[in-house]
N, C-alpha and C positions, 0 to 999 in steps of 0.2 A: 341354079346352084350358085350360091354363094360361098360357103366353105367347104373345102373339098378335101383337106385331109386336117389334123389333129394328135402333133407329136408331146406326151409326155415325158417327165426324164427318165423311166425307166428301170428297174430293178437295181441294175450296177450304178446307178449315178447315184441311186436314194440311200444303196448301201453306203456309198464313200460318204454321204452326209453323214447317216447314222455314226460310221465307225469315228467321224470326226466329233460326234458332241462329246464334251466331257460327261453328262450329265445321263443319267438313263433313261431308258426312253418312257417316253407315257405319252399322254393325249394331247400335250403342248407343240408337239415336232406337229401336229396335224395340218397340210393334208398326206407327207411322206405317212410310207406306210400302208396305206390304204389301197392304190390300187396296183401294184406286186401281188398280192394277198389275190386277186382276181381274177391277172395276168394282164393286166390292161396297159398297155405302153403308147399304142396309135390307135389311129376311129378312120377309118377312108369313108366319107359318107356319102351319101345318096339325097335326092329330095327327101326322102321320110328316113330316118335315122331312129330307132328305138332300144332304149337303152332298159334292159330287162334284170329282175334279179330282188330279193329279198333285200328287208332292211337292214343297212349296215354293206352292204354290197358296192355301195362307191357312187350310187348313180346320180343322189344329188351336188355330192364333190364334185365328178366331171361335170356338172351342166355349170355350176360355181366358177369352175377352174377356166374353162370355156368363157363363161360370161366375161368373167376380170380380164381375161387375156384381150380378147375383142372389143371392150371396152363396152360391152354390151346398157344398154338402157335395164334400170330396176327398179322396185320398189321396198320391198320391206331388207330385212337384213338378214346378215345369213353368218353362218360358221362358220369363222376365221381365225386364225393364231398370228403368233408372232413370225412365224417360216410360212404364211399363205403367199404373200408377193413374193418372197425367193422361188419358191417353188415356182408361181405363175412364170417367173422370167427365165425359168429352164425350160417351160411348156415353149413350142412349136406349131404356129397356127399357118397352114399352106392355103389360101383363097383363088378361087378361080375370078372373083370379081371382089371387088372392093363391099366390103359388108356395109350397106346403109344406114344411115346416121339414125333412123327410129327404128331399128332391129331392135330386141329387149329377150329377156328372160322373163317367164309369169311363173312363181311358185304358189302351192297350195296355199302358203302363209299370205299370198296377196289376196287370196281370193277371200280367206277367212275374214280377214280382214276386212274385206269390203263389204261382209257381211255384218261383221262388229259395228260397223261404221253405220249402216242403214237399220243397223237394231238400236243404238243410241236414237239416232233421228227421229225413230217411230216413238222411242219410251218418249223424248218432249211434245212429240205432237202429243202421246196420250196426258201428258202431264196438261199440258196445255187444252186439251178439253175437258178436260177435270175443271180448270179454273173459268174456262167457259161456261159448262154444265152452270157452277156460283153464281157467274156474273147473269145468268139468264133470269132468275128468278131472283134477284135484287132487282133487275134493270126491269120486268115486267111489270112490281107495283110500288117503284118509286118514285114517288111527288118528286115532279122538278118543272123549272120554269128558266127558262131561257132568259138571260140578263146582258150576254154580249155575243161577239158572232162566235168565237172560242166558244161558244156551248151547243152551236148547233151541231157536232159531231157526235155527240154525246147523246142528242135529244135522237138522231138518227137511231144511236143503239138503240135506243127503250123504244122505240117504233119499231124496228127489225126484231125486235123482242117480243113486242105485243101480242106482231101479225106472223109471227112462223113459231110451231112448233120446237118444241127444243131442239131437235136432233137437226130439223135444218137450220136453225140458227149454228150451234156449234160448226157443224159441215161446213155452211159459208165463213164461217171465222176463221179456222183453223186451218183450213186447207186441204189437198189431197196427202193421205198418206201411203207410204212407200211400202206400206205392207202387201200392196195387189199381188206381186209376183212373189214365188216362192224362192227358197234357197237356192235348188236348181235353177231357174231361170235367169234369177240374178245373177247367178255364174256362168253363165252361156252367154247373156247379155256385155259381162264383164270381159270374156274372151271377143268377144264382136267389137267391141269399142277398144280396145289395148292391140290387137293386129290389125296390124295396120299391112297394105299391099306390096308387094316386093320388095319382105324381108324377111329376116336371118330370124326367126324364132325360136327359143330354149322355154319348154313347157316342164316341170317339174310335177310328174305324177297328177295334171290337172283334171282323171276324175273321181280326186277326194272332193267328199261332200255332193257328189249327183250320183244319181237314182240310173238305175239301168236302161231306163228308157232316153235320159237325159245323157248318158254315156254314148249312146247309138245317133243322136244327133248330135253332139260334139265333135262322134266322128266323121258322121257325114260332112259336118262344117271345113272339118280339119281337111278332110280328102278335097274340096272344093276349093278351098285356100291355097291347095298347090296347084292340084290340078288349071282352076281360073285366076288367079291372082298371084302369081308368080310367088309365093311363098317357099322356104326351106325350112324344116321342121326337124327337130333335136327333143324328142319326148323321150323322158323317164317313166313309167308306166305297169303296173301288174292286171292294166284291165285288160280281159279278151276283147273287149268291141273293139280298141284301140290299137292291140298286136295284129288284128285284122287289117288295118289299117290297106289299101293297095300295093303292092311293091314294095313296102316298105324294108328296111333291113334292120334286122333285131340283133341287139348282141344283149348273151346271154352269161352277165356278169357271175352268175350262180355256178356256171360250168366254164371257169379259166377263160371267159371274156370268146367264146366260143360262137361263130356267123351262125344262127339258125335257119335251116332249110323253111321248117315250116313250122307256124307259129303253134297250131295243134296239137305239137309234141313236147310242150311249154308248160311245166310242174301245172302253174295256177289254174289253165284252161280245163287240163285234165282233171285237173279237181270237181271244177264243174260240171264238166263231162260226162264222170262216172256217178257226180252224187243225181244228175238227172236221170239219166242211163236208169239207175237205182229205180228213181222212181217213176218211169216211162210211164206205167199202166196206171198212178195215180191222172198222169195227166191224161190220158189216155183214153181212160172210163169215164 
């Protein structure tokens, strides 16, 4: 445990700002506002912390509000106003130990991202055997004649041409490409390499973009992390593998920021529940 409690300014302090703008309110006072509407003033946390609740419910704010305060490690950007640091400097952060200097926040946006990143990569490889593909059947029956040592690199090509097939010519040129893994794993991969051991982690709804199977070892990873790796964990999250999570403590922004006994009796899960329920005897038969 590294962060052990998390004080907000609370309904009455956010009113005295409101009543203080001259101006009316809208989406520029943001993050005021926001989580009054919820009931959310304080967070007492636990090693697994899961913050629960439909969109618009506050949950990437707190992990934001969080992050700024703690000076947490980032990567993409996030939604800010002009009153985000006044707000962060009424927030109230209590630590049982000094949060580690590579603690970080991961959001969905980073993860996309990193897949953005590795789909550019793969379109130049493919561009790049494309011009391979040309340069192979130019290089297979062009007269050339060696005139200084600058041309034996050259001469190599048209020999590596001669004697391999296209496809392993291109192959050896070009390189491996990063297409092996899928979306999913990429993402799994991507949470393996960014947590790092005995620390303060803020996950923002991390399983958008994985497949059910790849949610269920996410969260094995994630229960392992604390469990063997001294990790503390702050997930925002509507998937059931992940409310499952062991011990963990859910607050359920959807119902006035409300401690849930058990994560089963959780709008989304139930949803699941009954549409399988539904169809027991399809899976059944």
């Amino acid at each position: 445990m590294f962060l052990s409690a998390f004080y907000f300014p609370g309904a009455e302090t956010e009113f005295d700002f409101m009543r203080g703008l001259r101006t009316t309110y809208d989406q520029t006072v943001y993050p005021y506002g926001v989580l009054p509407k919820v009931g959310l003033d304080e967070i007492f946390f636990r090693p697994v912390t899961i913050l629960y609740g439909g969109n618009g419910s506050g949950k990437s704010t707190v992990l934001n509000v969080i992050a700024e305060k703690l000076r947490l490690k980032r990567t993409s950007a996030y939604n800010r106003s002009r009153f985000f640091e006044r707000f962060v400097d009424e927030c109230k952060a209590a630590v049982e130990e000094a949060v580690p200097l590579n603690s970080r926040i991961i959001t969905s946006d980073d993860v996309f991202d990193m897949m953005l990143d590795i789909r550019a990569m793969n379109a130049g490889i493919d561009r790049k055997r494309e011009e391979l593909a040309e340069d192979y059947f130019k290089l297979k029956h062009e007269q050339f004649q060696v005139k200084s040592l600058e041309d034996f690199e050259h001469l190599h090509r048209i020999n590596q041409a001669r004697s391999k097939t296209m496809s392993r010519f291109v192959a050896n040129e070009s390189g491996e490409s990063l297409r092996e893994r899928s979306n999913g794993e990429s993402a799994l991969m991507y949470f393996r390499g960014k947590m790092e051991m005995d620390t303060l982690c803020l996950l923002d709804e991390p399983e958008n973009s994985l497949s059910p199977e790849n949610q269920m070892i996410l969260a094995d990873f994630l229960s392992e992390s604390v469990r063997y790796c001294g990790n503390q964990l702050v997930i925002s999250t509507h998937s059931p593998f992940l409310l499952a999570l062991p011990s963990a403590k859910i607050i359920d922004l959807d119902d006035h920021a409300r401690i849930v006994d058990r994560w089963t009796d959780l709008k989304n899960p139930r949803v699941y529940y009954e549409f399988f329920k539904k169809h027991a005897k399809a899976f059944e038969g």
